[in-house]
C-alpha positions in Angstrom: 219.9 -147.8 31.6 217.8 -144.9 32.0 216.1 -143.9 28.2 216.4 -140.7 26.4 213.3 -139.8 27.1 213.6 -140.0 30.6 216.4 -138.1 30.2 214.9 -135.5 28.3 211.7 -134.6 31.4 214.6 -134.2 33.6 216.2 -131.6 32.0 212.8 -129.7 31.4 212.0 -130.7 35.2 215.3 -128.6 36.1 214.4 -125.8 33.9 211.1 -125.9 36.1 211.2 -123.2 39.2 211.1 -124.8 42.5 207.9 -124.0 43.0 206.9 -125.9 40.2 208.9 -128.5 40.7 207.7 -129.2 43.8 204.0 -129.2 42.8 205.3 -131.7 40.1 206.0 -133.5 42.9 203.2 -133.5 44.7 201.1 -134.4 41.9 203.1 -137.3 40.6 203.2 -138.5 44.4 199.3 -138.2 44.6 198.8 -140.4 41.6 200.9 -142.7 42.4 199.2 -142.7 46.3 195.5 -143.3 44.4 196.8 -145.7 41.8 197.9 -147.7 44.4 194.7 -146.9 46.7 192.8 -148.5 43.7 195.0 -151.5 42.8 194.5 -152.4 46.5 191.1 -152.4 46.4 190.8 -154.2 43.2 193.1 -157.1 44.5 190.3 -157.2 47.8 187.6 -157.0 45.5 185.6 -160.2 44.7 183.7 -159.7 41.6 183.2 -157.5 38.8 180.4 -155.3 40.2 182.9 -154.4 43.5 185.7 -153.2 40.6 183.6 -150.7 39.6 182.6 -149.3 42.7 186.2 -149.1 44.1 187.3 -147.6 40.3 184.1 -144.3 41.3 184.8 -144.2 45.3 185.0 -140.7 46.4 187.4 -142.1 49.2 190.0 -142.0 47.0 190.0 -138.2 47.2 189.3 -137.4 50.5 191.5 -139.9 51.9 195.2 -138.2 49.8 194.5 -135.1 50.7 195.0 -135.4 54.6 197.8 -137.6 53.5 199.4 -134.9 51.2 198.6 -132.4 53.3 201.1 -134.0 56.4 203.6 -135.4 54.5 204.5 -132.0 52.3 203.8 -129.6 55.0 207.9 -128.6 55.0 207.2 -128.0 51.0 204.4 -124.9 52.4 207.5 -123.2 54.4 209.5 -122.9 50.4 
């Protein structure tokens, strides 16, 4: 059962223009992409100290934007 909030972002989503929509989309993909990066990471990650480091990596952001860049290249041609 999906819950009336849920409900309630879609129909502001579809008021959105595509244009926002789609960078909606790209932004919800991209934390999903880095949240996962991290969790990753923390599951190889053998003590405390090596959580933190993965938590501050700067490859977390320069490895999703190649990433983004390929995967919503048709979203460029809207």
């Amino acid at each position: 059962m999906i819950s009336p909030n849920l409900q309630e972002i879609e129909r502001s989503v579809r008021a959105l223009s595509v244009e926002e929509q789609l960078w909606l989309l790209e932004s919800i993909a991209r934390q999903i992409r880095e949240n996962e990066y991290t969790k990753d990471k923390l599951a190889d990650a053998k003590n405390p100290e090596e959580h933190l480091e993965v938590v501050s990596e700067p490859k977390i952001t320069t490895e999703i934007p190649p990433i983004k860049n390929d995967e919503f290249a048709i979203s460029e041609i809207l």
